[in-house]
N, C-alpha and C positions, 0 to 999 in steps of 0.2 A: 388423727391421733396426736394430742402434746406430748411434748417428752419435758417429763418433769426433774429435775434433776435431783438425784438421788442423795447425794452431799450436804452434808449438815452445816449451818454458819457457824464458827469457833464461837466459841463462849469464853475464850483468853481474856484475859485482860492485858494485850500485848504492850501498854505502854510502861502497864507495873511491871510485865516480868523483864522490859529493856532494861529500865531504871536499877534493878536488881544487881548485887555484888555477889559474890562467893559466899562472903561473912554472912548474906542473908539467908541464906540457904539450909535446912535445917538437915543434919548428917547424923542427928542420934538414934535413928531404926536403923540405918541401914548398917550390916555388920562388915568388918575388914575384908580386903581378897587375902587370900591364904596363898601362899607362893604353890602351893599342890594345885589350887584351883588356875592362877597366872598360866602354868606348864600345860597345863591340861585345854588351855583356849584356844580359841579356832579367829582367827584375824578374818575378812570377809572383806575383800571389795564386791561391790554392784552381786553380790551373794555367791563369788566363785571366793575358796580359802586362795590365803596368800603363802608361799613357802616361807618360813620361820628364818628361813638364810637368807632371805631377800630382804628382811626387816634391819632397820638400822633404831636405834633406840637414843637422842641426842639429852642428856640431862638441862634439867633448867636450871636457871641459877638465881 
């Protein structure tokens, strides 16, 4: 019996999407998060949630 592997080869184009900035990125479908939705989110390490009090949130600058 072969074992054929069941996994597909990416069809990425991984060296365009390296080369890729922010600014190339197109963000006009997707619509804004709503601070109701933020509240409402569930944080997830490796699929267990994280306590809310545990999160530390450091602005960028």
């Amino acid at each position: 019996m072969s074992r054929k592997s069941i996994s597909k080869t990416s069809q990425t184009d991984w060296a365009r999407f390296e080369k890729m900035t922010d600014g190339d990125i197109d963000l006009s479908e997707i619509p804004e998060v709503t601070a109701e939705q933020l509240s409402r989110a569930t944080l997830r390490l490796s699929g267990k949630p994280i306590l809310k009090s545990k999160i530390r949130v450091q602005a960028t600058k």
